[in-house]
C-alpha positions as CSV (number, residue, x, y, z in Angstrom):
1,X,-5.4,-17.4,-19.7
2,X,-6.8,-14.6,-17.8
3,X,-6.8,-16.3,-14.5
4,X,-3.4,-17.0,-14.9
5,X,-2.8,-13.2,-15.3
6,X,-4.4,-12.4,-12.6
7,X,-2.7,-15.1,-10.6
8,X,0.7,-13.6,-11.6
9,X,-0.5,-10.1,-11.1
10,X,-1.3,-11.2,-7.5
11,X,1.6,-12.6,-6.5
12,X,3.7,-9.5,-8.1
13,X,1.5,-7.3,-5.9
14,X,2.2,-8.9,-2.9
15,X,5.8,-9.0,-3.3
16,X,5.7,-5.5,-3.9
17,X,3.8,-5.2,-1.1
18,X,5.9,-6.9,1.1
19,X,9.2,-5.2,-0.1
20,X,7.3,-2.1,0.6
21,X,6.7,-3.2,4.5
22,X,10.9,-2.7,4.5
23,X,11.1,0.4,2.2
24,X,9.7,4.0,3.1
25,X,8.7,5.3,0.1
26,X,6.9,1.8,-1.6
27,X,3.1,1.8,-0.3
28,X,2.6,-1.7,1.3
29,X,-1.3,-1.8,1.9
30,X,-2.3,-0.5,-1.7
31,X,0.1,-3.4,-3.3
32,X,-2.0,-6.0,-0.8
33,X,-5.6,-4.6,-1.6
34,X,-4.7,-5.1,-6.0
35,X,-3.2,-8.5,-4.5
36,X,-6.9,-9.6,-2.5
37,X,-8.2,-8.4,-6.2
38,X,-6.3,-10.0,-8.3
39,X,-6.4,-13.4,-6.3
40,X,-10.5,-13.0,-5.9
41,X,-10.3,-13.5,-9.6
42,X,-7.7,-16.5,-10.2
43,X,-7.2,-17.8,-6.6
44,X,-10.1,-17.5,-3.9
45,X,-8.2,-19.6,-1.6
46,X,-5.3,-17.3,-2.0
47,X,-7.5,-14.1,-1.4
48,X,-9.0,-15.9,1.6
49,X,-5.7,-16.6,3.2
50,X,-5.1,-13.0,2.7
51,X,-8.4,-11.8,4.2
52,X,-7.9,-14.1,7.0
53,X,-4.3,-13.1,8.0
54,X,-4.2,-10.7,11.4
55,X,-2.6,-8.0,10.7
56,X,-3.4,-7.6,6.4
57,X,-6.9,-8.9,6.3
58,X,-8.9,-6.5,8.7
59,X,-7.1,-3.8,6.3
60,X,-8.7,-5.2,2.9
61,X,-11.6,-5.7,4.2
62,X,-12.5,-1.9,5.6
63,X,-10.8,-0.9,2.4
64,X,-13.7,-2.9,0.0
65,X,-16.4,-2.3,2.4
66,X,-16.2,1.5,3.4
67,X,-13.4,2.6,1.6
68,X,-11.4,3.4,4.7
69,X,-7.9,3.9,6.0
70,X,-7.3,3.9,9.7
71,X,-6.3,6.1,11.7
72,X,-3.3,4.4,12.6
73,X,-2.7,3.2,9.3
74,X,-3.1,7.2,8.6
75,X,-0.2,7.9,11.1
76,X,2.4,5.3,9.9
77,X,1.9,6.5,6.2
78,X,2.4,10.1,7.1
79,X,5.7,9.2,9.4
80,X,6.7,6.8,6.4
81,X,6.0,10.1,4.2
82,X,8.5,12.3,6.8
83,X,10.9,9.3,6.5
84,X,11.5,9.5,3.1
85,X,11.6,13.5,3.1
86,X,14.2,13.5,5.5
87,X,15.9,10.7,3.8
88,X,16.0,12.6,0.1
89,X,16.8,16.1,1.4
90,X,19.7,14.7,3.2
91,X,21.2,11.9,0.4
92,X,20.1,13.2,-2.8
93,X,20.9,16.5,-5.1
94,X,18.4,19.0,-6.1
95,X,15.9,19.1,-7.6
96,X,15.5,15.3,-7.1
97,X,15.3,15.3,-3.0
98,X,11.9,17.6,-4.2
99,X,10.6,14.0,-5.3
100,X,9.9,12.5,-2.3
101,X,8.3,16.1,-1.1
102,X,6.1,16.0,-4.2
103,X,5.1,12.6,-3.5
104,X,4.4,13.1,0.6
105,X,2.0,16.1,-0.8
106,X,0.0,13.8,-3.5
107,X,-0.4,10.6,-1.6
108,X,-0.5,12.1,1.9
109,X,-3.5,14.7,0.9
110,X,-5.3,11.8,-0.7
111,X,-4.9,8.9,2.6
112,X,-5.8,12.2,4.8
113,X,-8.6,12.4,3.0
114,X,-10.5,9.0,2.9
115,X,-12.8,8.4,5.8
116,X,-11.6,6.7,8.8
117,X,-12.4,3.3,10.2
């Protein structure tokens, strides 16, 4: 039963994290690093594939062994961060465009602050 949880929690993550690949605000690599744990526990052939892929895999993988974002990846959040700024100050009411503000402050100072690969 729990593999089967985790199985399902994988593939939710992944979605996610795919959806998030489109959308500014969603993270994508956090939702892919829960999916290469949840599918290490129900699926290894499934985490594999992900560890293996290209562009994903080298991601997970400096994530588990260093606990690392790079630089790049550093970049694209933060201009993902402005995106969605820009985006709530200009289509939504106050105080709710503040949301995305809040949120480019939290997450932003914590990716900022991981070492770099």
């Amino acid at each position: 039963m729990r593999r089967i949880a985790y199985l399902i929690s994988g593939f939710v993550a992944l979605g996610l994290g795919l959806v998030g690949a489109v959308l500014p605000l969603l993270p994508t690599v956090p939702f892919l690093i829960l999916a290469a744990f949840c599918f290490a526990r129900s699926s290894p052939a499934l985490e594999r594939r992900l560890l293996d892929h290209p562009r994903i895999g080298p991601h997970i993988v400096i994530w588990r062994e260093k606990g690392a974002i790079s630089r790049r990846g550093k970049r694209a959040a933060l201009l993902a961060f402005g995106f969605s700024i820009a985006l709530g100050l200009l289509l939504v009411p106050l105080p709710w465009s503040l949301v995305p503000v809040a949120a480019a402050i939290l997450g932003g100072s914590w990716i900022w602050t991981r070492p770099e690969a």
